[in-house]
C-alpha positions as CSV (number, residue, x, y, z in Angstrom):
1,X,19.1,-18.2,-1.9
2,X,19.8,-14.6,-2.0
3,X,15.9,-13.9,-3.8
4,X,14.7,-16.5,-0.9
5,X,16.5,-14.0,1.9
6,X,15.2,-10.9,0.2
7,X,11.1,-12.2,-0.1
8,X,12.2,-13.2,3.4
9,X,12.9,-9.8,4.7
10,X,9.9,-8.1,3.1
11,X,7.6,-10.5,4.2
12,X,8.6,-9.8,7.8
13,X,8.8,-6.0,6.8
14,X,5.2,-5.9,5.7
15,X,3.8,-8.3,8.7
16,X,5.1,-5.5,11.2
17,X,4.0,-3.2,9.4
18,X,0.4,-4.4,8.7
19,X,0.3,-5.2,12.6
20,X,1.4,-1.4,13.4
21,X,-0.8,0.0,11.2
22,X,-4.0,-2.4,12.5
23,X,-3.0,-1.3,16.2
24,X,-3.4,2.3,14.7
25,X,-6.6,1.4,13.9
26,X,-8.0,-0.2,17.2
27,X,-6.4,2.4,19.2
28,X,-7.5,5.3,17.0
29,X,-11.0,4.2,17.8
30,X,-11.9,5.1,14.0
31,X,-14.9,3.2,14.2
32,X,-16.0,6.8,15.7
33,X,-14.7,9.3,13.2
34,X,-15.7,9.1,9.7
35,X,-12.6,11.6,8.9
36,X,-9.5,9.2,10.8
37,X,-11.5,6.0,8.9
38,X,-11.1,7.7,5.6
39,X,-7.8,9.5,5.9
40,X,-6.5,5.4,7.7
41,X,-8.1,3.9,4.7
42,X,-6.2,6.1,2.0
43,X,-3.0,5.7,3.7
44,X,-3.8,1.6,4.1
45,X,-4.6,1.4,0.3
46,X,-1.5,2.9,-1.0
47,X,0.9,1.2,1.2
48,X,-0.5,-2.3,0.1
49,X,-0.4,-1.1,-3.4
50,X,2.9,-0.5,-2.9
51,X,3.6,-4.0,-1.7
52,X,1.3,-5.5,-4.6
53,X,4.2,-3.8,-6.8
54,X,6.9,-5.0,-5.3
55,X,5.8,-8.5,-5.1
56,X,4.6,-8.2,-8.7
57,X,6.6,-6.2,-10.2
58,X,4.9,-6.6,-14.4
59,X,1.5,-5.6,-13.5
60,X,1.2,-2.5,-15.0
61,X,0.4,0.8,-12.9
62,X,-2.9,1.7,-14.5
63,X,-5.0,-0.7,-12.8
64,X,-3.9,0.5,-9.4
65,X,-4.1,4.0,-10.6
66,X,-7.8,3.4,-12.1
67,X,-8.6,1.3,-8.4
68,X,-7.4,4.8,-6.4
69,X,-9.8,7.1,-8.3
70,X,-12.7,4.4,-7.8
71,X,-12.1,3.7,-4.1
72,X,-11.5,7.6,-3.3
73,X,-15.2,8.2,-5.6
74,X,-16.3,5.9,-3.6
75,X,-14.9,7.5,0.0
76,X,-16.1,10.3,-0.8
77,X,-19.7,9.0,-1.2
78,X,-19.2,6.9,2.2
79,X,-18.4,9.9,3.9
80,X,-20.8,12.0,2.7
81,X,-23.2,9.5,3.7
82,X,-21.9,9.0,7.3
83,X,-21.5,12.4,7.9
84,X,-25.4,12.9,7.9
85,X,-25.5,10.6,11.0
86,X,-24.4,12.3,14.4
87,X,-21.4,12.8,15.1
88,X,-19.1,11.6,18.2
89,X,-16.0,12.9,19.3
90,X,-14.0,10.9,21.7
91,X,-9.8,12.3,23.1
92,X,-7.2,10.0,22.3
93,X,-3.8,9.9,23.8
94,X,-1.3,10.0,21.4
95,X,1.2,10.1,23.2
96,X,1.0,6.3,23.7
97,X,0.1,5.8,20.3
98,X,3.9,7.6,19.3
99,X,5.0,5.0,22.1
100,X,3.2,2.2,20.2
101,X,4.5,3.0,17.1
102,X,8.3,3.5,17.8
103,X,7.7,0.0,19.6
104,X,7.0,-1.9,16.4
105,X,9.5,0.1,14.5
106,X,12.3,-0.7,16.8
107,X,11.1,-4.1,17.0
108,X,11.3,-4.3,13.3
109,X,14.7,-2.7,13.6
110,X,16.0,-5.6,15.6
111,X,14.4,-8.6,13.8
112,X,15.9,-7.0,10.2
113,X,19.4,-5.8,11.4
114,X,21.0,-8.5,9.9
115,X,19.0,-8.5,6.5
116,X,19.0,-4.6,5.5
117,X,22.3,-4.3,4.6
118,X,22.2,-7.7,2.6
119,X,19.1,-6.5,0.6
120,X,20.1,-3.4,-0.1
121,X,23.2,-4.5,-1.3
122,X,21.1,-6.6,-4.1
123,X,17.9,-5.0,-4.3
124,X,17.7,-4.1,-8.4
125,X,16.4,-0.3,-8.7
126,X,16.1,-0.3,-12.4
127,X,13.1,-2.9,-13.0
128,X,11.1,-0.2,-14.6
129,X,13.7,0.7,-17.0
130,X,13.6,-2.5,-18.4
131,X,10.2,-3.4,-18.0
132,X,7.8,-1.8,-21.0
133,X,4.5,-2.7,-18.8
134,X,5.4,-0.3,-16.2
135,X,5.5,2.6,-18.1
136,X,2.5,5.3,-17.4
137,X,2.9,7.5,-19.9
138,X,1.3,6.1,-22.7
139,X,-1.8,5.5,-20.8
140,X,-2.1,9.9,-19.5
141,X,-1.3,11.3,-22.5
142,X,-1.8,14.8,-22.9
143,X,-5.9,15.7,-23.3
144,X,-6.8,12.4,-20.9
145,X,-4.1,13.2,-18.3
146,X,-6.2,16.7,-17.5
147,X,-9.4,15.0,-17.7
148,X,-8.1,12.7,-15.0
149,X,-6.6,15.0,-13.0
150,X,-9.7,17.7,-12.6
151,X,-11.7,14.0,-11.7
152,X,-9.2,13.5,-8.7
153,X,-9.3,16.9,-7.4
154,X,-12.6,17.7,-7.6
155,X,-13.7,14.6,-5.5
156,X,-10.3,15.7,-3.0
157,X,-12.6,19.1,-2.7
158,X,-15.6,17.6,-2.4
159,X,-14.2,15.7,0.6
160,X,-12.8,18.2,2.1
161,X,-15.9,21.4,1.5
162,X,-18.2,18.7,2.6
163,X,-16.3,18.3,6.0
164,X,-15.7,21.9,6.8
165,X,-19.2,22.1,6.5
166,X,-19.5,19.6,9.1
167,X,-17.0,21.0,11.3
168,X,-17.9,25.0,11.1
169,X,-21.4,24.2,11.8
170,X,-20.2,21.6,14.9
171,X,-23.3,19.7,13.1
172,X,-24.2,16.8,10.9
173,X,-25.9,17.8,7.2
174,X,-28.7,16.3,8.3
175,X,-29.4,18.7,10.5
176,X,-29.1,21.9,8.8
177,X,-32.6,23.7,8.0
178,X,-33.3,25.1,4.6
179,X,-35.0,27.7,3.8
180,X,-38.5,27.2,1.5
C-alpha cells in the first residue's frame, strides 16, 4: 500500500510537471528560436532522466551519462545547422508565462498536500549505498574521466562561440562573406 501511494504521488508529480513544462514550450514559441529549443531540450532531457532513475532505480548511470554527451554532440550539430537559416525574433510576455507556471505549481501543491508528508516520511535516501550498479566511479576513472570531460566542454563552447557569432553579427553564418 504504502509503495502503491508513493508511485501514486510521483506519477501525478511528473504528469504536472510534463504538462508545465509542454505549456513552456507552446507558449515559448521555440519552434522560432533555435537557442530556447536547445537550452528547453537540455533541461527536458535531464528532468526525464531523472524520473527514468527514480522509477528504475538498478540501471546504472553510465548509459544516461553516455546518452547526455550523444544528444548534446548532436545539439550542437542541430544548431549549428539551423543557425545558417534566417533568423526570427519574436517578444514573449513572460510575465504570463511566471503566471502559468506558479498556476501548475500551486495546482500541484493542492492535489499532493495530503501525500508529501506521507512520502517523505518513507521515501529510502540510501538506494545507492546499497546498490553496486549505481556506482560511477569505476566507469571515470582517472585518465578517461579528463578525456570525457574536455569532450563535454568543448562541444558546450562550440555551442556557445558558434552563437555569439550569430548574435554579434545580428546574422545567420550563412551570410557572412569570406574573403578569397
Amino acid at each position: 500500500m504504502k509503495i502503491l501511494m508513493i508511485f501514486n504521488m510521483f506519477l501525478l508529480m511528473n504528469f504536472y510537471m510534463n504538462m508545465m513544462m509542454t505549456f513552456n514550450y507552446l507558449y515559448l514559441n521555440i519552434f522560432i528560436s533555435p537557442l530556447k529549443q536547445l537550452i528547453y531540450l537540455i533541461m527536458y532531457m535531464i528532468f526525464m532522466t531523472i524520473n527514468i532513475l527514480i522509477l528504475k532505480q538498478y540501471i546504472s548511470m553510465n548509459l544516461f551519462i553516455l546518452l547526455i554527451i550523444f544528444i548534446s554532440g548532436l545539439l550542437v550539430l542541430f544548431s549549428y545547422f539551423i543557425s545558417l537559416i534566417n533568423n526570427m525574433t519574436m517578444k514573449n510576455n513572460m510575465l504570463n508565462l511566471i503566471y502559468l507556471n506558479s498556476f501548475f505549481i500551486i495546482l500541484m501543491m493542492i492535489f499532493m498536500k495530503q501525500q508529501l508528508f506521507f512520502f517523505l516520511k518513507n521515501l529510502n535516501f540510501n538506494y545507492m549505498k546499497n546498490n553496486k550498479n549505481m556506482i560511477i566511479k569505476k566507469f571515470f576513472l582517472e585518465p578517461n574521466f579528463y578525456i570525457l570531460f574536455m569532450f563535454i566542454i568543448f562541444l558546450v563552447m562550440m555551442l556557445f562561440i558558434m552563437t555569439k557569432i550569430c548574435l554579434i553579427k545580428y546574422k545567420n553564418l550563412r551570410s557572412k562573406k569570406w574573403k578569397k
